[in-house]
Chimera marker file (.cmm) of the C-alpha trace (Angstrom):
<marker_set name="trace">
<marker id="1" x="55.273" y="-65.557" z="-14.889" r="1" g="1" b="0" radius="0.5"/>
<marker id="2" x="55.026" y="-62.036" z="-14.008" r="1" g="1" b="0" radius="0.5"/>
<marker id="3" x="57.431" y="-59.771" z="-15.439" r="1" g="1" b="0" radius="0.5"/>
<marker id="4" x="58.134" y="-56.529" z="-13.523" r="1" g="1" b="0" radius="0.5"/>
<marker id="5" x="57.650" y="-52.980" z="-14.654" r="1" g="1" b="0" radius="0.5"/>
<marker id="6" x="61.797" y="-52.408" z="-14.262" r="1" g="1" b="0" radius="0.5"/>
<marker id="7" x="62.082" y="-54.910" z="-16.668" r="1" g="1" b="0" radius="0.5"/>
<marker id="8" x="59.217" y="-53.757" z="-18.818" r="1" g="1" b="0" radius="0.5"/>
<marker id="9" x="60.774" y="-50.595" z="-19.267" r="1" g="1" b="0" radius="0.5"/>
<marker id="10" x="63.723" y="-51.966" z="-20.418" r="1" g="1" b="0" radius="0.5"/>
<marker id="11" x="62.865" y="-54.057" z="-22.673" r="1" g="1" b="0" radius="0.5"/>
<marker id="12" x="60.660" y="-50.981" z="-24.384" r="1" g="1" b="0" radius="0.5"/>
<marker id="13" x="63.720" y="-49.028" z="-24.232" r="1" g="1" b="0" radius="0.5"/>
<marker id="14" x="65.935" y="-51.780" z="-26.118" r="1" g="1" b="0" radius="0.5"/>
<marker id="15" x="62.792" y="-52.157" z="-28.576" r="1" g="1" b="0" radius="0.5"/>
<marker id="16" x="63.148" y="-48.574" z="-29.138" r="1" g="1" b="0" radius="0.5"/>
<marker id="17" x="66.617" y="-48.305" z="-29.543" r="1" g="1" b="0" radius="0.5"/>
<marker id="18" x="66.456" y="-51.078" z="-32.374" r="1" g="1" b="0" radius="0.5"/>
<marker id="19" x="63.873" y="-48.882" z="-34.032" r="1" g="1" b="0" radius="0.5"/>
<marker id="20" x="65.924" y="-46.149" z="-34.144" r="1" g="1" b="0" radius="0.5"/>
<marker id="21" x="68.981" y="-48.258" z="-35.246" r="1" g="1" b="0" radius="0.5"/>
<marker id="22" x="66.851" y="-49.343" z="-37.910" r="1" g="1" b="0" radius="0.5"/>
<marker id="23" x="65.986" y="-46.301" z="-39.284" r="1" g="1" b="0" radius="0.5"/>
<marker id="24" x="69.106" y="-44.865" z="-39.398" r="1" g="1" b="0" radius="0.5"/>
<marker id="25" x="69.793" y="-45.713" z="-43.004" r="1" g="1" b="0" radius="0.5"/>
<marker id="26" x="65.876" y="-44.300" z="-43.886" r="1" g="1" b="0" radius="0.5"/>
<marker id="27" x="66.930" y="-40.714" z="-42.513" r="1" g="1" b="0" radius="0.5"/>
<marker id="28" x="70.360" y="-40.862" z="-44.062" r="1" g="1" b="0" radius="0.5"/>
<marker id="29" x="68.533" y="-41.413" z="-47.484" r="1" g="1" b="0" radius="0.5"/>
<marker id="30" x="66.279" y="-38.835" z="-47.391" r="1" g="1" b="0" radius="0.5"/>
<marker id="31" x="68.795" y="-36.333" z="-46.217" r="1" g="1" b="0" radius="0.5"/>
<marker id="32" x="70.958" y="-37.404" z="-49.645" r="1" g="1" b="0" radius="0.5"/>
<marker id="33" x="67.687" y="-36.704" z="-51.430" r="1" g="1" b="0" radius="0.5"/>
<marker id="34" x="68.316" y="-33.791" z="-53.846" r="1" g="1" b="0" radius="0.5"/>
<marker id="35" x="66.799" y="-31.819" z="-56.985" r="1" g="1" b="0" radius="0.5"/>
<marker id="36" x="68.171" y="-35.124" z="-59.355" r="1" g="1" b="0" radius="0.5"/>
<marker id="37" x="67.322" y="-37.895" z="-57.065" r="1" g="1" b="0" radius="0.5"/>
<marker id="38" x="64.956" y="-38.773" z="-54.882" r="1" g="1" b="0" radius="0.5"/>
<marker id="39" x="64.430" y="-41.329" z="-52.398" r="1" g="1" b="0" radius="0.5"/>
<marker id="40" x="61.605" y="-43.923" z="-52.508" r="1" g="1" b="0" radius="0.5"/>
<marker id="41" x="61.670" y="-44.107" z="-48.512" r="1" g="1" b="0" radius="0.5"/>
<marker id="42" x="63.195" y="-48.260" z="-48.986" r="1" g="1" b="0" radius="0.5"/>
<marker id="43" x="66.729" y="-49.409" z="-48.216" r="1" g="1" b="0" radius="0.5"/>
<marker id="44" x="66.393" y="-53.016" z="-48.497" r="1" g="1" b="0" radius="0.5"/>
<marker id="45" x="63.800" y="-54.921" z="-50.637" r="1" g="1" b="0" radius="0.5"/>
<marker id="46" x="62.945" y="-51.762" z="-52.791" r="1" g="1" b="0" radius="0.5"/>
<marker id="47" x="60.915" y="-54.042" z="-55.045" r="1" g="1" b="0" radius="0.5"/>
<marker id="48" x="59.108" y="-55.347" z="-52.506" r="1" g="1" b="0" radius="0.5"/>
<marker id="49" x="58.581" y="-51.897" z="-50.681" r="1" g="1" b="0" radius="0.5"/>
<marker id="50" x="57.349" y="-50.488" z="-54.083" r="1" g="1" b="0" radius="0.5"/>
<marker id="51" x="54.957" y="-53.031" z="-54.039" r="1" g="1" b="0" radius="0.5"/>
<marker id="52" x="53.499" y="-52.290" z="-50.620" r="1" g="1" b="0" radius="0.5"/>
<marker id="53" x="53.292" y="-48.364" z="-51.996" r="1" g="1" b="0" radius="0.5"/>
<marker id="54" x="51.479" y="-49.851" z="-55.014" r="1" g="1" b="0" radius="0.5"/>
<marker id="55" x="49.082" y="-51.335" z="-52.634" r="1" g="1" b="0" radius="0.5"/>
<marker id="56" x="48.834" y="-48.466" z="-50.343" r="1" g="1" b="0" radius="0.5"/>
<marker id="57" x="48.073" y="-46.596" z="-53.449" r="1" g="1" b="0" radius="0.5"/>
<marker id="58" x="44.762" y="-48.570" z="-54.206" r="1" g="1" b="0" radius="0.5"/>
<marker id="59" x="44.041" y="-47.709" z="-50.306" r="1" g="1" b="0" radius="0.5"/>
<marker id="60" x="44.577" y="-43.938" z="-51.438" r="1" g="1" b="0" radius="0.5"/>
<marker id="61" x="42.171" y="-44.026" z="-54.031" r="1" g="1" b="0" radius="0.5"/>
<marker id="62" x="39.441" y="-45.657" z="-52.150" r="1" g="1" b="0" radius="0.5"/>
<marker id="63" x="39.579" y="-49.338" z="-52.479" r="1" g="1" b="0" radius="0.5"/>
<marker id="64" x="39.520" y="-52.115" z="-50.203" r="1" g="1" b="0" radius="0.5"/>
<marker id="65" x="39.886" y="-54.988" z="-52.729" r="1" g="1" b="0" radius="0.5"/>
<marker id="66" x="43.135" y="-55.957" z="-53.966" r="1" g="1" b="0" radius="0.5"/>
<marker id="67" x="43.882" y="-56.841" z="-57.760" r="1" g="1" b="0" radius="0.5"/>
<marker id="68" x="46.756" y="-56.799" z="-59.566" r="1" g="1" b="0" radius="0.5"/>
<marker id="69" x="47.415" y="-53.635" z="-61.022" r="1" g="1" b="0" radius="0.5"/>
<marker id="70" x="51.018" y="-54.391" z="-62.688" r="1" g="1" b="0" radius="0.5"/>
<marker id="71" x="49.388" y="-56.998" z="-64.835" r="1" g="1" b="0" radius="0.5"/>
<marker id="72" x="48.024" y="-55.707" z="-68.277" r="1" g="1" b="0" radius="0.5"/>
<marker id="73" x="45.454" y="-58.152" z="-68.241" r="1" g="1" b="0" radius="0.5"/>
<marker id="74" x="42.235" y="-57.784" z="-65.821" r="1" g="1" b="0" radius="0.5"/>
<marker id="75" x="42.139" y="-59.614" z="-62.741" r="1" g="1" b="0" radius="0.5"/>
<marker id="76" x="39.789" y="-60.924" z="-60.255" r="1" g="1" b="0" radius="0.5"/>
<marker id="77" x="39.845" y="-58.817" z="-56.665" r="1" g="1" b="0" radius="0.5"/>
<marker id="78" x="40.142" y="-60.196" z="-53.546" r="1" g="1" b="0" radius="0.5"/>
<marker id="79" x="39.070" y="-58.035" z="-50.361" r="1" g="1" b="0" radius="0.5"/>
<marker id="80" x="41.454" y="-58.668" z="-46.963" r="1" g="1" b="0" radius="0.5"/>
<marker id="81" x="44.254" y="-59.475" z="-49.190" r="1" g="1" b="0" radius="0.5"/>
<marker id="82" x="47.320" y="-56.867" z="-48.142" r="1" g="1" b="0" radius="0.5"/>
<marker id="83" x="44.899" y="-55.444" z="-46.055" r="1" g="1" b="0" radius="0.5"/>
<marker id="84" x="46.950" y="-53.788" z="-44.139" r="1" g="1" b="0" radius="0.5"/>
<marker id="85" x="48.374" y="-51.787" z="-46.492" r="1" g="1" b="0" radius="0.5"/>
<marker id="86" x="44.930" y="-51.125" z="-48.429" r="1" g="1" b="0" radius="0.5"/>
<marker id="87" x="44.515" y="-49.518" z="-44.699" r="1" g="1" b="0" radius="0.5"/>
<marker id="88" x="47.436" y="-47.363" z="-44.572" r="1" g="1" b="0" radius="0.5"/>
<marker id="89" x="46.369" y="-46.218" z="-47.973" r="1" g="1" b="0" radius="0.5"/>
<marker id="90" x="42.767" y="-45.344" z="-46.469" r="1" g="1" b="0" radius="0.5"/>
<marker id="91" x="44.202" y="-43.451" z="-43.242" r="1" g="1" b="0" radius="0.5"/>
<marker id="92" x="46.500" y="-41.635" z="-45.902" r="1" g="1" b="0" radius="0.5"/>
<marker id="93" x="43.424" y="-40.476" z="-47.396" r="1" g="1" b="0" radius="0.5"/>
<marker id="94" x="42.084" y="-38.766" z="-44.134" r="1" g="1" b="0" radius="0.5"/>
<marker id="95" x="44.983" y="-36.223" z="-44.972" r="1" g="1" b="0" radius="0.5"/>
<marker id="96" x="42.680" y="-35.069" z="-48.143" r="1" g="1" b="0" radius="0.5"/>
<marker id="97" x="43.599" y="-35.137" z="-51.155" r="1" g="1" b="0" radius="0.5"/>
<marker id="98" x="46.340" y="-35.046" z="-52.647" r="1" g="1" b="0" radius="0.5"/>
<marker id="99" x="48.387" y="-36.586" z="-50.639" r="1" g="1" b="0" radius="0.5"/>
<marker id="100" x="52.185" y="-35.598" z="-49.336" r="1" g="1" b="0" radius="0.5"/>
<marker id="101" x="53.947" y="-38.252" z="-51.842" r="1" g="1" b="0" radius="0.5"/>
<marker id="102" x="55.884" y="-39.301" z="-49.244" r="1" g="1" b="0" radius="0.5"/>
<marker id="103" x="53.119" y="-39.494" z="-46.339" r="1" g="1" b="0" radius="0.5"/>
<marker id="104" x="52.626" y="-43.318" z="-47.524" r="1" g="1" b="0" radius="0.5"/>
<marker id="105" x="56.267" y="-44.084" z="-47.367" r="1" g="1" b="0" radius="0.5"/>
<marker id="106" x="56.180" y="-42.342" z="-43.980" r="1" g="1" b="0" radius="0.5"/>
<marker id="107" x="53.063" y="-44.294" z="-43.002" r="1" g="1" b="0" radius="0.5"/>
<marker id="108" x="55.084" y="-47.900" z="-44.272" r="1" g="1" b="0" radius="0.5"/>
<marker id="109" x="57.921" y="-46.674" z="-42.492" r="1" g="1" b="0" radius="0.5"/>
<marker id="110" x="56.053" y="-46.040" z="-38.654" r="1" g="1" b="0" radius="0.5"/>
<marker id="111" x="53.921" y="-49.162" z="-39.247" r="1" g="1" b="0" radius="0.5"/>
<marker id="112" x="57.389" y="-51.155" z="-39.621" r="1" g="1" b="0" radius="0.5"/>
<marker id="113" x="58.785" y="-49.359" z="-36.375" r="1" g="1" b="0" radius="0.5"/>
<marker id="114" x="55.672" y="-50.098" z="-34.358" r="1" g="1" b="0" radius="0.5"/>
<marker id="115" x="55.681" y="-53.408" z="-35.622" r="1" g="1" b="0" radius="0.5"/>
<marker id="116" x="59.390" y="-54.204" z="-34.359" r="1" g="1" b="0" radius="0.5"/>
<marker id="117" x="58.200" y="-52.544" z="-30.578" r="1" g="1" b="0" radius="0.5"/>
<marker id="118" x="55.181" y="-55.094" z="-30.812" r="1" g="1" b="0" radius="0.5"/>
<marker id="119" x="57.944" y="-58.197" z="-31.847" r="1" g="1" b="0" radius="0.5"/>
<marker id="120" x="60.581" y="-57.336" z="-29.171" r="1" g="1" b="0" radius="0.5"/>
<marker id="121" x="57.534" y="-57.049" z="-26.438" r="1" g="1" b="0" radius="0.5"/>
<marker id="122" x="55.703" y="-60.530" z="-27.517" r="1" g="1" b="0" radius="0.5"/>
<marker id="123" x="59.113" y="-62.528" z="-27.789" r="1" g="1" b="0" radius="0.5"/>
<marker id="124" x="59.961" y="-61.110" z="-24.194" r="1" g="1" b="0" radius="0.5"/>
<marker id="125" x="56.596" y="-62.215" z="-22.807" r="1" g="1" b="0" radius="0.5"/>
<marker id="126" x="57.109" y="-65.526" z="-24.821" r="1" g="1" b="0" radius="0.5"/>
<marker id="127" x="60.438" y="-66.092" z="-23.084" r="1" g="1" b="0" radius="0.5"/>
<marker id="128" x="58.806" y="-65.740" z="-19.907" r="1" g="1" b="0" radius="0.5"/>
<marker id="129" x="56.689" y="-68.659" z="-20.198" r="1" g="1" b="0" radius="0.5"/>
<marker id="130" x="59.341" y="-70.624" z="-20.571" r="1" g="1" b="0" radius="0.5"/>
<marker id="131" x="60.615" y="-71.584" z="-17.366" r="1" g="1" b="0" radius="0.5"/>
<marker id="132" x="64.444" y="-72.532" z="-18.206" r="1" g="1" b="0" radius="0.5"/>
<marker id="133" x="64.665" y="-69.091" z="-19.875" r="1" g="1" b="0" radius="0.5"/>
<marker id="134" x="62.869" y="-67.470" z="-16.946" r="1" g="1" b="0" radius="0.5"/>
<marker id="135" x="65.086" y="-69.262" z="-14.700" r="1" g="1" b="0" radius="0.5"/>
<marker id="136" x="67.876" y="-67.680" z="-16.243" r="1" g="1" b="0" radius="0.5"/>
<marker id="137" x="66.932" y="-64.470" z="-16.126" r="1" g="1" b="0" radius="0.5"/>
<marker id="138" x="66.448" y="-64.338" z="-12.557" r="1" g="1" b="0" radius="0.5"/>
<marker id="139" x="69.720" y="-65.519" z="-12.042" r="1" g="1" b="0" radius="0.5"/>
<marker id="140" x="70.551" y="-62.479" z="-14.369" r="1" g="1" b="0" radius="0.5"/>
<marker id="141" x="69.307" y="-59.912" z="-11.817" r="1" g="1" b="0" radius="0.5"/>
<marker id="142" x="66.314" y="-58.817" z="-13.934" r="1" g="1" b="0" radius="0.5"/>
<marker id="143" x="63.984" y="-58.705" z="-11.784" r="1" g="1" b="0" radius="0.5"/>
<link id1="1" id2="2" r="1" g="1" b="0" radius="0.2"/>
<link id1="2" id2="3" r="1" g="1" b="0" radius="0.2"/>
<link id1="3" id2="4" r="1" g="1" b="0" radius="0.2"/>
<link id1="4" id2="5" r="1" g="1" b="0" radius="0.2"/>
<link id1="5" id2="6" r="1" g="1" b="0" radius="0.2"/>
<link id1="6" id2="7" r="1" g="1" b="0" radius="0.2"/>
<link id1="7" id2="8" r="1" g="1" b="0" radius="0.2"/>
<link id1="8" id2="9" r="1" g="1" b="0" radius="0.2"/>
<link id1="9" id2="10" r="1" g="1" b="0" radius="0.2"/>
<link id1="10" id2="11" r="1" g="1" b="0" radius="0.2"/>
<link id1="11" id2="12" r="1" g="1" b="0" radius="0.2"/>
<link id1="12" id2="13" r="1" g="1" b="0" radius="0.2"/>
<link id1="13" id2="14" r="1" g="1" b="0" radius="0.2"/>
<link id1="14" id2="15" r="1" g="1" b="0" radius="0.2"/>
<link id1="15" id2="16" r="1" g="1" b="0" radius="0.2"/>
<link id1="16" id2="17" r="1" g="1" b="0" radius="0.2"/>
<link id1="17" id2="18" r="1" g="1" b="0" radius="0.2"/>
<link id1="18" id2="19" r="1" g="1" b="0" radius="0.2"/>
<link id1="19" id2="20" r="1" g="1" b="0" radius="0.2"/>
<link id1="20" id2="21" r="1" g="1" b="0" radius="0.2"/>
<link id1="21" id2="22" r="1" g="1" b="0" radius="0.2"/>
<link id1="22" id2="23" r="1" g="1" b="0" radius="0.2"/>
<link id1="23" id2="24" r="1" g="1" b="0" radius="0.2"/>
<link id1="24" id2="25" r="1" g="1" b="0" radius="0.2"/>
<link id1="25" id2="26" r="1" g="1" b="0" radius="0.2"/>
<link id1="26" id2="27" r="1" g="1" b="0" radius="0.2"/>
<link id1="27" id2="28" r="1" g="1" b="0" radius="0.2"/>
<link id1="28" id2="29" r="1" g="1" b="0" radius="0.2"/>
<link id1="29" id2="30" r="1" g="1" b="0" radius="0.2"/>
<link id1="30" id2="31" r="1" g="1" b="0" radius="0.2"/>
<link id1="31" id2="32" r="1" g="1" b="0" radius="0.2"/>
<link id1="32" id2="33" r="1" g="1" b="0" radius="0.2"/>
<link id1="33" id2="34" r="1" g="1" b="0" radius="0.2"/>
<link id1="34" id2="35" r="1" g="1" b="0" radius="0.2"/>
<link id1="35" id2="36" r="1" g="1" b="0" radius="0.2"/>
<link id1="36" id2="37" r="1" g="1" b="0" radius="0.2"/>
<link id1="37" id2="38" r="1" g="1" b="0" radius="0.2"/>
<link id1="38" id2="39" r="1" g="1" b="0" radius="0.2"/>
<link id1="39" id2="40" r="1" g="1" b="0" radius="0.2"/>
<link id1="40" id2="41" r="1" g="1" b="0" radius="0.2"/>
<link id1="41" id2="42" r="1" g="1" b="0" radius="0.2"/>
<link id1="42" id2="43" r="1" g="1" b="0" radius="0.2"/>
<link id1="43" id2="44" r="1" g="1" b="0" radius="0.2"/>
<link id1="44" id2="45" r="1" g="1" b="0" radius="0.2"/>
<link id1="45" id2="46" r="1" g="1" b="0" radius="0.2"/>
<link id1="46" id2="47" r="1" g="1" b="0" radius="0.2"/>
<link id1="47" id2="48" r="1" g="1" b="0" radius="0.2"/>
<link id1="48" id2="49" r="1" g="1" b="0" radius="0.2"/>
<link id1="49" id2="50" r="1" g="1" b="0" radius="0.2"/>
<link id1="50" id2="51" r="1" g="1" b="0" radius="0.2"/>
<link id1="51" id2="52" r="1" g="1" b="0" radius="0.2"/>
<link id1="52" id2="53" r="1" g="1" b="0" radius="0.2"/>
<link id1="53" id2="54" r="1" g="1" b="0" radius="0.2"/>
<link id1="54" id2="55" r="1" g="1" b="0" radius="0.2"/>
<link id1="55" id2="56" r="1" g="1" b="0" radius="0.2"/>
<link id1="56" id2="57" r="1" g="1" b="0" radius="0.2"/>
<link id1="57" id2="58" r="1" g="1" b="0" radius="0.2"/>
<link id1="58" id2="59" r="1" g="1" b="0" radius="0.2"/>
<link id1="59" id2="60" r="1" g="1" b="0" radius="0.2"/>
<link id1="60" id2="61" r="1" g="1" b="0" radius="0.2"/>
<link id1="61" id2="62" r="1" g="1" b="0" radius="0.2"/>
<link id1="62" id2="63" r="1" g="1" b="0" radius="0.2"/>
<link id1="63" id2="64" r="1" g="1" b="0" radius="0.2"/>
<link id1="64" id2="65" r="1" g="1" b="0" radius="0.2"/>
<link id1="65" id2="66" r="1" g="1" b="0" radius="0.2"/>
<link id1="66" id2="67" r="1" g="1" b="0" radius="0.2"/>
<link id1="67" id2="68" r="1" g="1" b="0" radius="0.2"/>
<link id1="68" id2="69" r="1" g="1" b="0" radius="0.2"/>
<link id1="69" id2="70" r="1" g="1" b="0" radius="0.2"/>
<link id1="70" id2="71" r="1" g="1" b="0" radius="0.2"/>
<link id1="71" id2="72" r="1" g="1" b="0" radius="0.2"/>
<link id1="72" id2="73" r="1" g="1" b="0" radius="0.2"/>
<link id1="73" id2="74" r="1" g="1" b="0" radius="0.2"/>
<link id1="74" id2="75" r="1" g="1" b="0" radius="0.2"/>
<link id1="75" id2="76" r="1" g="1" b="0" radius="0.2"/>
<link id1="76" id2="77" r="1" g="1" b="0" radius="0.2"/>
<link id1="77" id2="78" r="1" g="1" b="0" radius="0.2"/>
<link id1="78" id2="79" r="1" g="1" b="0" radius="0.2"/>
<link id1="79" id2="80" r="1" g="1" b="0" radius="0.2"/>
<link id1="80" id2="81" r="1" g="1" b="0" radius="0.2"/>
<link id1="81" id2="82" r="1" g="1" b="0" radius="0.2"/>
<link id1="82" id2="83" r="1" g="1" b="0" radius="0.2"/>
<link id1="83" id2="84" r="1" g="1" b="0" radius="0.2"/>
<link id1="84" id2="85" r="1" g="1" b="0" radius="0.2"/>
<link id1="85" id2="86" r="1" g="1" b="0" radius="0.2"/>
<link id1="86" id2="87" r="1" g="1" b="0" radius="0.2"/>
<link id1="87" id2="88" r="1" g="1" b="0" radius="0.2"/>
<link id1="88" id2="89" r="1" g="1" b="0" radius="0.2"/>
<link id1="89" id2="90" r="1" g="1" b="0" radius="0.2"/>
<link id1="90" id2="91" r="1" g="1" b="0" radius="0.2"/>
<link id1="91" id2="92" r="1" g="1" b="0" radius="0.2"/>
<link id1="92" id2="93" r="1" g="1" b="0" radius="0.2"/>
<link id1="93" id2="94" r="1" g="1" b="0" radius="0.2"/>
<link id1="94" id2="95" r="1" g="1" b="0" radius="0.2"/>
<link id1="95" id2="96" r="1" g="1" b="0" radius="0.2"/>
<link id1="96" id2="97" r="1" g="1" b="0" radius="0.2"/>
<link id1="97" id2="98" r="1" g="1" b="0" radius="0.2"/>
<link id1="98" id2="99" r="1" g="1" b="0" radius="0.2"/>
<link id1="99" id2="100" r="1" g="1" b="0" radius="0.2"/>
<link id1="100" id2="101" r="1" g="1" b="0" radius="0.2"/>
<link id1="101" id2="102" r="1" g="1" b="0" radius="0.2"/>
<link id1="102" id2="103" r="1" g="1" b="0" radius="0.2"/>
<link id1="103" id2="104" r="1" g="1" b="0" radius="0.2"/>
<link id1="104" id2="105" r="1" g="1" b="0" radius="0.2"/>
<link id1="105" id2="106" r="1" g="1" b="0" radius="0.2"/>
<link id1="106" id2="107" r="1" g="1" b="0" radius="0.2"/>
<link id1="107" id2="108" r="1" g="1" b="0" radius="0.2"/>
<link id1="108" id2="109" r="1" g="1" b="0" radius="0.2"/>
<link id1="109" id2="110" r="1" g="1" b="0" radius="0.2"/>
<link id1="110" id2="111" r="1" g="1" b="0" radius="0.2"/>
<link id1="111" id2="112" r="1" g="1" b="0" radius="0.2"/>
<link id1="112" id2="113" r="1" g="1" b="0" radius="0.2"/>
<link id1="113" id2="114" r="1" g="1" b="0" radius="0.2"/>
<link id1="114" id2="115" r="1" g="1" b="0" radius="0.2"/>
<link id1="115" id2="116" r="1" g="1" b="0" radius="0.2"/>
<link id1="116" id2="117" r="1" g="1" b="0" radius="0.2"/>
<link id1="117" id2="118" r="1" g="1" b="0" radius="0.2"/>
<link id1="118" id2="119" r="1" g="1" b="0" radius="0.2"/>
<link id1="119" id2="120" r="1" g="1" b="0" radius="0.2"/>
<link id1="120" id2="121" r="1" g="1" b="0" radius="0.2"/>
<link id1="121" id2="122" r="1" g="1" b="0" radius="0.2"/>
<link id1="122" id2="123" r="1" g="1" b="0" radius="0.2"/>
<link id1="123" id2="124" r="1" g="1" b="0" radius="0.2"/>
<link id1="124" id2="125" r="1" g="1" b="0" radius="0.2"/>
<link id1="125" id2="126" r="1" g="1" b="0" radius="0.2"/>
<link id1="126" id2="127" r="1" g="1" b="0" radius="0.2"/>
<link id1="127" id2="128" r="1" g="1" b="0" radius="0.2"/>
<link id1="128" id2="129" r="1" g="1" b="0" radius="0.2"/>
<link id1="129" id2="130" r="1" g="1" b="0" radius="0.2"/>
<link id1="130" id2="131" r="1" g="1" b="0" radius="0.2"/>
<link id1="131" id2="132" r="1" g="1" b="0" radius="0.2"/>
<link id1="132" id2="133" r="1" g="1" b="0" radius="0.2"/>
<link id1="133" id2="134" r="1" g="1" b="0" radius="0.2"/>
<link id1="134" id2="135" r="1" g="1" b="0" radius="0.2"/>
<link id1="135" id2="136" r="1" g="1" b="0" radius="0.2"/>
<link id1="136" id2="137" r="1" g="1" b="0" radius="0.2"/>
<link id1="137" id2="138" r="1" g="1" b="0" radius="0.2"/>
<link id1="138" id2="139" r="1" g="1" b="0" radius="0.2"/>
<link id1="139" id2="140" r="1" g="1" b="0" radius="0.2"/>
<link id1="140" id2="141" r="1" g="1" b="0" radius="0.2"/>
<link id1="141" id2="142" r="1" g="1" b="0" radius="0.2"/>
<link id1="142" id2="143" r="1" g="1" b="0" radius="0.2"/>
</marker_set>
């Protein structure tokens, strides 16, 4: 089905606005950020998040394999695991060194916004192959 530009553009602007939304509680921790604490750039899932900066971090210093570097005890590397961090890490790297310590939390940060613009655009496109949901739309007055 063919969805118009009207409702194209808003559909980016409610993907936008839930980007924003989002990342409300990201700028209100790095504006409590002070001389005795410091913000990591993660609200939710900080272990997790950490991890994806420990993987960006082996993307910083060059590598494209992934091994696990909290373990004391050598491990095998895999290449295209977490690659898209190990990315991030590399584009980080075009800033020369060193880098900004928080340009890779930055870097997380837009990836995760441009990431919930691609979601909100697919799953509107996927609604409009379905035809109830289309359907009911029209009846809506979106088009």
């Amino acid at each position: 089905m063919h969805i118009s530009q009207k409702e194209w553009r808003a559909v980016i602007a409610f993907a936008l606005g839930v980007v924003l939304l989002t990342s409300l509680p990201y700028a209100v921790g790095w504006g409590a950020a002070g001389a005795d604490w410091e913000f990591n750039g993660f609200v939710f899932g900080v272990e997790d998040g950490n991890a994806y900066l420990g993987k960006m971090k082996l993307g910083v210093e060059g590598s494209w394999r992934f091994y696990l570097f909290y373990s004391p005890e050598e491990t095998p590397s895999a290449f295209g695991l977490y690659l898209p961090h190990l990315a991030l890490g590399q584009g980080v790297r075009l800033f020369g060194p060193p880098p900004a310590a928080e340009l890779p939390t930055v870097l997380a940060l837009v990836f995760r916004g441009g990431g919930w613009l691609q979601r909100c655009c697919w799953s509107w496109r996927l609604t409009s192959l379905l035809p109830g949901l289309w359907k009911a739309r029209q009846r809506e007055g979106w088009r």
